[in-house]
MARZA-655340 format. One line per field, with one value per residue (C-alpha): residue number from 1; residue in three letters; x, y negated, z negated. Coordinates in Angstrom, 1 decimal, decimal comma. Last residue first. Layout:
BEGIN
pos	[NUM; ...]
code	[ALA; ...]
xx	[X; ...]
yy	[Y; ...]
zz	[Z; ...]
end
This chain:
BEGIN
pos	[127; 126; 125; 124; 123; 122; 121; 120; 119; 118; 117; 116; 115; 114; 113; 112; 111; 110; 109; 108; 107; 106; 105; 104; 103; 102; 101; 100; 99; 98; 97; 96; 95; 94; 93; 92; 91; 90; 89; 88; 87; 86; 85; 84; 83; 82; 81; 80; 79; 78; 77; 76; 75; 74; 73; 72; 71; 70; 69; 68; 67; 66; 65; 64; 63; 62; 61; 60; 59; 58; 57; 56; 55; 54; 53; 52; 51; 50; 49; 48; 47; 46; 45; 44; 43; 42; 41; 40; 39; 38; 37; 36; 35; 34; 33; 32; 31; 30; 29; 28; 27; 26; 25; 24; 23; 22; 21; 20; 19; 18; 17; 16; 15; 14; 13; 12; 11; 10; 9; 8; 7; 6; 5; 4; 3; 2; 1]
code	[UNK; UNK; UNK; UNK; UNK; UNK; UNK; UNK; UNK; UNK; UNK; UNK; UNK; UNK; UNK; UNK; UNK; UNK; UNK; UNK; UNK; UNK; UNK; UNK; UNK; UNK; UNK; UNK; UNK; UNK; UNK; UNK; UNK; UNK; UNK; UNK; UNK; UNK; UNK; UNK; UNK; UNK; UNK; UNK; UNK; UNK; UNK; UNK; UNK; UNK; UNK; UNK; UNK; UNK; UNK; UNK; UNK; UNK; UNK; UNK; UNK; UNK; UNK; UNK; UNK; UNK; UNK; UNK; UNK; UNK; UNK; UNK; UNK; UNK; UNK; UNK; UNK; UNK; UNK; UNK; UNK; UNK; UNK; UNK; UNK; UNK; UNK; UNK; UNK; UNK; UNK; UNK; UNK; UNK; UNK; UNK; UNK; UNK; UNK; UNK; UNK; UNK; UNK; UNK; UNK; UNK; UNK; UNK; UNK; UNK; UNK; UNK; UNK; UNK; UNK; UNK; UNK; UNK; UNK; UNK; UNK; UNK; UNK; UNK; UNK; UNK; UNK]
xx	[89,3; 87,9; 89,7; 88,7; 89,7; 91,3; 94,1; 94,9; 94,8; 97,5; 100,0; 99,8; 101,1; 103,6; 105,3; 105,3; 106,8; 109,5; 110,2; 111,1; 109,7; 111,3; 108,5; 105,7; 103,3; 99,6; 96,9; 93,1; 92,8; 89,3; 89,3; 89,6; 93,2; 94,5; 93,7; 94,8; 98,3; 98,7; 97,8; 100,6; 102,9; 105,1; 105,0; 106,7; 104,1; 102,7; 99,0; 97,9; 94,5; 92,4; 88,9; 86,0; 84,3; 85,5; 82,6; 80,4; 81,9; 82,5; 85,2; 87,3; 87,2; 87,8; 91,0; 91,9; 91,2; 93,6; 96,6; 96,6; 95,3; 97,8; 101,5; 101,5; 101,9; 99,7; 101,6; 98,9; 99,3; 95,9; 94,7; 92,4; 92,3; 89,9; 91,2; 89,7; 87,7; 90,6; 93,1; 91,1; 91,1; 94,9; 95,9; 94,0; 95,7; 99,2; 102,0; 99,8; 101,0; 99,6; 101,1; 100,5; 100,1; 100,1; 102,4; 104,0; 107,3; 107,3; 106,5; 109,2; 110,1; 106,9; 107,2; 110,5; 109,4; 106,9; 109,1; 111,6; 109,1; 107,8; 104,6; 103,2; 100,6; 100,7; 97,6; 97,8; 95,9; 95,2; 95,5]
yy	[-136,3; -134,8; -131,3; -128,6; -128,9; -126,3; -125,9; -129,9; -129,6; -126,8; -128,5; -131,4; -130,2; -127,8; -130,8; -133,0; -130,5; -129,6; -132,7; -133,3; -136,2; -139,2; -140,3; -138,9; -136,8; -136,7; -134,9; -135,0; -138,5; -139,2; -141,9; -138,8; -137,6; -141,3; -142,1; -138,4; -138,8; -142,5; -141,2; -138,3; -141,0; -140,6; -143,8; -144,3; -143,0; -140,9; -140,6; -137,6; -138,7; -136,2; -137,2; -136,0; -139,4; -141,2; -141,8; -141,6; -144,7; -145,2; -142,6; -144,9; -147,9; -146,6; -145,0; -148,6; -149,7; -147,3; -148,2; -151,8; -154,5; -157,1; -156,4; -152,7; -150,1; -147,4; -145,6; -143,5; -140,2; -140,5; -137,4; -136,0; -139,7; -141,6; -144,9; -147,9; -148,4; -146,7; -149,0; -151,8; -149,8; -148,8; -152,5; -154,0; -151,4; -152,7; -151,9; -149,0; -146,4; -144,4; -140,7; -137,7; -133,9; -131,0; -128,7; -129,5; -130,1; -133,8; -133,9; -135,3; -137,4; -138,8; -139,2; -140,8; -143,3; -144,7; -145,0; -146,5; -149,2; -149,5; -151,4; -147,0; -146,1; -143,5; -142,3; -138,8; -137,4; -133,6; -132,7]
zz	[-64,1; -67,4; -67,4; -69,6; -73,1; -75,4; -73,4; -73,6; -77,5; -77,5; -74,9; -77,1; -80,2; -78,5; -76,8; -79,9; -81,8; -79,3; -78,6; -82,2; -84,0; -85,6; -85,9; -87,6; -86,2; -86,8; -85,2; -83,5; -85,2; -86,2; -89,6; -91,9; -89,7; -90,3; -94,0; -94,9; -92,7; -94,4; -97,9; -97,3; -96,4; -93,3; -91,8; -88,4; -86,3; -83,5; -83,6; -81,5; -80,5; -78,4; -77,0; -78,4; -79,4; -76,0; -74,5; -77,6; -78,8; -82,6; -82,3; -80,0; -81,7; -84,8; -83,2; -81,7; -85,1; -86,8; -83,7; -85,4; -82,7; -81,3; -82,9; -82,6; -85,6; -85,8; -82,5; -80,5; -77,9; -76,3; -74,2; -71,1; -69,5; -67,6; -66,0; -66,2; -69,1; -70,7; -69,5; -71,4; -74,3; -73,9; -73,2; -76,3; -78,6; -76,7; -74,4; -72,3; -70,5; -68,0; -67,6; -65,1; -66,1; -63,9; -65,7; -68,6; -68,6; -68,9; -72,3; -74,3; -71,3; -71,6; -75,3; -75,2; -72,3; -74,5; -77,6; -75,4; -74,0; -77,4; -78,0; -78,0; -76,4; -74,2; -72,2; -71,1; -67,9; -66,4; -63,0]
end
């Protein structure tokens, strides 16, 4: 069974993106409201894949990313940043600080689906 982490401080946001992906096979979700919520989740709870928001009221979705890549842990782990800002110095700024992939919101299921389905078949399973 494979594990995503969504973070988004968006309830709807968060249940879009599950919804979005809920056709894939063997998958279950944890949430988190907040930056500080997904690292403290992930101390909990290993997951295969992060889907990110940048902006969240505690802790900017770029430092959580920094956070992750600076921690050998979590180094390979996926991020698909999902965000409002669709800026081609905000996509460069994002993918050259460690994100696996960038999608900007309004996104289409179908995008988001095939996105993730692609990094979770080139991973094996860390659960």
């Amino acid at each position: 069974m494979r594990s995503i982490l969504v973070v988004d401080d968006s309830p709807t946001m968060r249940r879009m993106v599950m919804a979005a992906l809920r056709g894939i096979n063997d998958v279950r979700f944890f949430e988190a409201a907040s930056g500080l919520e997904a690292i403290e989740r992930l101390a909990l709870t290993p997951v295969d894949l992060i889907t990110l928001d940048l902006n969240m009221p505690d802790m900017h979705g770029l430092e959580v990313l920094h956070f992750l890549r600076q921690h050998q842990a979590y180094r390979g782990l996926p991020v698909v940043v999902l965000t409002t800002k669709d800026s081609e110095q905000g996509r460069t700024a994002t993918l050259s600080a460690g994100a696996t992939a960038y999608l900007t919101k309004p996104f289409t299921p179908y995008d988001l689906r095939a996105t993730i389905e692609n990094l979770l078949a080139g991973q094996g399973s860390r659960a």
